[in-house]
PANU-312827 format. One line per 10 residues: number of its first residue (from 0); their letters; for each residue x, y, z of C-alpha. Coordinates in Angstrom, 1 decimal, decimal comma. Layout:
NUM) a) X/Y/Z  ...
//
This chain:
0) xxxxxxxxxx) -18,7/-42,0/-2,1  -17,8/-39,8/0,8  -15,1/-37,7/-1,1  -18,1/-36,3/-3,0  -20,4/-35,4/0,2  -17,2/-33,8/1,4  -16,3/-31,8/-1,9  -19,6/-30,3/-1,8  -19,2/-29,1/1,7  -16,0/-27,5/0,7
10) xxxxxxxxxx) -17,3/-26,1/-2,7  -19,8/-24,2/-1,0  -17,7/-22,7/2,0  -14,9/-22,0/-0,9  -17,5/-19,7/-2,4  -18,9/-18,0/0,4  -16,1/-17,6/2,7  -14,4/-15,2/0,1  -17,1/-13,8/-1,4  -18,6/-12,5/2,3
20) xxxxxxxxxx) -14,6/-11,5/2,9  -14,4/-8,9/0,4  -18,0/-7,6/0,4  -17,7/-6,9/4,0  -14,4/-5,1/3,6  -16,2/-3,3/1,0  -19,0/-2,3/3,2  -16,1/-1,0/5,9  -14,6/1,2/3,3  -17,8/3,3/2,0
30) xxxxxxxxxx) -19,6/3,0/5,4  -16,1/3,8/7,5  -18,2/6,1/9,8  -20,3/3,6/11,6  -16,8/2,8/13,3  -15,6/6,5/13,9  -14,3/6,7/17,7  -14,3/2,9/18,4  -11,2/0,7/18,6  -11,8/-0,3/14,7
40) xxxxxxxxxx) -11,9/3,3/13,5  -10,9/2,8/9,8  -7,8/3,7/8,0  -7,7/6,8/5,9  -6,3/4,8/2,9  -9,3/2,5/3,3  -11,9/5,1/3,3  -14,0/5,5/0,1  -17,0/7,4/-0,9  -19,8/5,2/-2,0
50) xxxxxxxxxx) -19,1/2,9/-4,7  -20,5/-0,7/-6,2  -16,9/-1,4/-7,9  -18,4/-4,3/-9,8  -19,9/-2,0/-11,8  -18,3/1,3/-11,5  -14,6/0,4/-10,5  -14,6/2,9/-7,8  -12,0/1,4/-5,8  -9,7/-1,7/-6,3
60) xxxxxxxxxx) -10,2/-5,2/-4,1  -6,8/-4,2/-3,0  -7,4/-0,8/-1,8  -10,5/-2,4/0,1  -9,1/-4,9/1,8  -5,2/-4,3/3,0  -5,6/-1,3/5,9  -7,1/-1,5/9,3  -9,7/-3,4/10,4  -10,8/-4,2/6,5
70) xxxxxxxxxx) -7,6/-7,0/6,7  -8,5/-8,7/10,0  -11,7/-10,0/7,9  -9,6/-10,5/4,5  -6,4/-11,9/5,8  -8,1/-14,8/8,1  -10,6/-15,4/5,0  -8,3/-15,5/2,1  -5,9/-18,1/4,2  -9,0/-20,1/5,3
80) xxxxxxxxxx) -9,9/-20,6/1,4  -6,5/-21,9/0,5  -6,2/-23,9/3,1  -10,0/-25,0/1,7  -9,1/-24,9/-1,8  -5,9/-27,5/-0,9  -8,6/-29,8/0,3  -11,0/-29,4/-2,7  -8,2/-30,3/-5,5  -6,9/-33,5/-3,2
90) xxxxxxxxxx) -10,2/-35,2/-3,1  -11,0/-34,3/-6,5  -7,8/-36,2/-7,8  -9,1/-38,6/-5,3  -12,2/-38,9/-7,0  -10,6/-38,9/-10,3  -8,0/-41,8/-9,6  -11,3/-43,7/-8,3  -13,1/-43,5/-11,4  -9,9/-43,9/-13,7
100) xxxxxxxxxx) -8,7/-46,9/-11,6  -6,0/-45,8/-11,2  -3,8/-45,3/-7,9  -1,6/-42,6/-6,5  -1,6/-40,5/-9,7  -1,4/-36,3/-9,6  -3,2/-35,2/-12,1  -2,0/-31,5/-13,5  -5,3/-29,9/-12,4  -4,3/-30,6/-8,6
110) xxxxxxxxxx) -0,6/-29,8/-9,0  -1,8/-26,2/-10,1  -4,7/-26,2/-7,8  -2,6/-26,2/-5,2  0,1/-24,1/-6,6  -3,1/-21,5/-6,9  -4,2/-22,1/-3,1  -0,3/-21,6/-2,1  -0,4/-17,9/-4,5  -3,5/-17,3/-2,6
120) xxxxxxxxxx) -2,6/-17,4/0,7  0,8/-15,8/0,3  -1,2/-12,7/-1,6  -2,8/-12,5/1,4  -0,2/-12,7/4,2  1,7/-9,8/2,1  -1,2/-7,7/1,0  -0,6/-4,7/3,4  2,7/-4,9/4,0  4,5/-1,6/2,2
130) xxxxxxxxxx) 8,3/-2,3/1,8  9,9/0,1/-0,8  11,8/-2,0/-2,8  10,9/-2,9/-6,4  11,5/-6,1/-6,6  9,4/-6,8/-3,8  6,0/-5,0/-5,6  7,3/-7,1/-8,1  7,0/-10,4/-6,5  2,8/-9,4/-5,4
140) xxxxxxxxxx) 2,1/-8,7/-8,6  4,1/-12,3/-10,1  2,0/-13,8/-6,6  -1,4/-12,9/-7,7  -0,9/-13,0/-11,8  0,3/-16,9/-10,8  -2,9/-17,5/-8,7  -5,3/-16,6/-11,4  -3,3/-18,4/-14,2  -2,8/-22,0/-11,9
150) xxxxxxxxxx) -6,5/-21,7/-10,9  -7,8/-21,4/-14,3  -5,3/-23,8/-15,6  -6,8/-25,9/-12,9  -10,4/-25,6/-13,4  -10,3/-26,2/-17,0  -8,3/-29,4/-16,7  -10,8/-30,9/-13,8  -14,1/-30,0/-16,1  -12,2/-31,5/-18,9
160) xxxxxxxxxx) -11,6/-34,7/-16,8  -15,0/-34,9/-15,5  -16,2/-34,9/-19,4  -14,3/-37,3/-20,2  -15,7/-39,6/-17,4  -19,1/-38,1/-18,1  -20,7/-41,7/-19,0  -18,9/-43,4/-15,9  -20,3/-40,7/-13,6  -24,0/-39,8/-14,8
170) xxxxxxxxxx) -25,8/-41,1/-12,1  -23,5/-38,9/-9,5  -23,9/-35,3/-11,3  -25,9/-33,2/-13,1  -24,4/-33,1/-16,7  -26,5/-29,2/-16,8  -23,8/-28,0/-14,7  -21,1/-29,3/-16,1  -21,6/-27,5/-19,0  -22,0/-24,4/-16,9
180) xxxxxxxxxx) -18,7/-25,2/-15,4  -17,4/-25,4/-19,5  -19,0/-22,2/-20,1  -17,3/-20,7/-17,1  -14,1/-21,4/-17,7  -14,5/-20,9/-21,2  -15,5/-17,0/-20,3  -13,1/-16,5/-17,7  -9,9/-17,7/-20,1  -11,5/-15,4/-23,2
190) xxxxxxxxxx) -12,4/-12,1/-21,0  -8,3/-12,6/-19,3  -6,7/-13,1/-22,9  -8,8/-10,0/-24,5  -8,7/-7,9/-21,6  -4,7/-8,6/-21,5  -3,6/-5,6/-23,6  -6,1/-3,3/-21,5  -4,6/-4,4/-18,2  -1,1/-4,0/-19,0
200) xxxxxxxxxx) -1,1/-0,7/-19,7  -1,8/2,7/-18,1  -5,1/4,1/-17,8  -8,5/2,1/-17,6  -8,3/2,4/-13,6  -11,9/1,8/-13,4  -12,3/-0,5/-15,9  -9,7/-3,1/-14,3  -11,1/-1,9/-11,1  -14,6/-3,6/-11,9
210) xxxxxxxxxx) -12,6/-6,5/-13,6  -10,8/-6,9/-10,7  -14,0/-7,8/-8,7  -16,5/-9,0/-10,9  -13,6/-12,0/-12,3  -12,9/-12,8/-8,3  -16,6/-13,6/-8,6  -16,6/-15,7/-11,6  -13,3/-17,7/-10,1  -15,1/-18,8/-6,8
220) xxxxxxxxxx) -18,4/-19,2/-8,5  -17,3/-21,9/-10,1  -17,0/-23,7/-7,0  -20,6/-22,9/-6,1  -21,3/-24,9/-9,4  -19,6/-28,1/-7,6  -21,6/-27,9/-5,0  -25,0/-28,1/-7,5  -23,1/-30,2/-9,9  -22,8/-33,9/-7,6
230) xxx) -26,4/-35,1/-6,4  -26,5/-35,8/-2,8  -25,4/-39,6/-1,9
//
């Protein structure tokens, strides 16, 4: 089936293209030196000490990615993944119309799959851009809080497809992974519901700061999981 070579090409540039994005902006921030006196000196904003937020929370994703040069590698990379992601949820209904027989039909998990790419890219295109008006901070924060809940929403309803074709599949995937997938999701929707309270209050900067970055990393990982869970064809 070629939707599946082609799902597994995406998964794995879904995965990397972000992950290298914001790991590479990272490095600009706490090694903004190397590019003292050249046309990409770095912001002062985007300057850090050095940090590993993932597990000290020393600086948000945000604070990382949105000044000069740190978003000519985010913007391009975040809007390359949604574009990416669009792809990955269309073939996958694909896949799952195939194996339902049925024809035409939109499953929920690509309607918010696609929502999710759409919150992604705009996040993306506006991170950066200071306009003092409440309303606009506003609609970021609304941008990004949708792109995690349709992502999720979407992730979950997919594995739950794929587990309920599990027996009309089982020569195509690995059914390991797709209870590594479960377990992904699983975490991801417990750690967002108990960490709510935490994150909606003051204080905690560096422990939202690390969430911030290490749930990215679970979000895209589950894509890399795609790419091991189909066998090659």
């Amino acid at each position: 089936m070629i939707e599946i070579a082609q799902i597994r090409k995406l998964s794995l540039w879904i995965f990397l293209i972000p992950l290298l994005g914001i790991n590479l902006c990272l490095f600009i921030t706490i090694n903004h030196h190397l590019l003292e006196n050249t046309i990409f000196t770095v912001d002062h904003i985007g300057r850090s000490n050095f940090t590993f937020p993932y597990f000290d929370g020393g600086l948000s994703i945000s604070r990382a990615s949105r000044t000069f040069p740190a978003y000519l590698i985010f913007k391009p990379s975040m809007i390359l993944t949604s574009i990416l992601v669009y792809f990955y949820w269309s073939k996958n209904n694909k896949i799952v119309n195939t194996f339902n027989s049925t024809s035409g039909k939109n499953y929920k998990f690509k309607t918010f799959g696609i929502i999710s790419a759409i919150c992604l890219a705009i996040h993306a295109v506006l991170l950066g851009v200071e306009i003092d008006i409440k309303i606009f901070k506003l609609f970021r924060r609304v941008v990004l809080l949708s792109f995690i809940i349709f992502e999720i929403a979407a992730q979950g309803l997919l594995v739950h497809s794929f587990y309920k074709l599990k027996d009309k599949i089982k020569d195509l995937f690995n059914p390991n992974i797709l209870m590594c997938k479960i377990l992904l999701v699983s975490i991801l929707i417990v750690v967002a519901l108990v960490s709510l309270p935490i994150v909606v209050t003051k204080g905690n900067i560096h422990f939202k700061h690390a969430l911030e970055w290490n749930y990215f990393v679970g979000v895209i990982l589950f894509y890399l999981f795609t790419r091991l869970l189909w066998k090659k064809i």
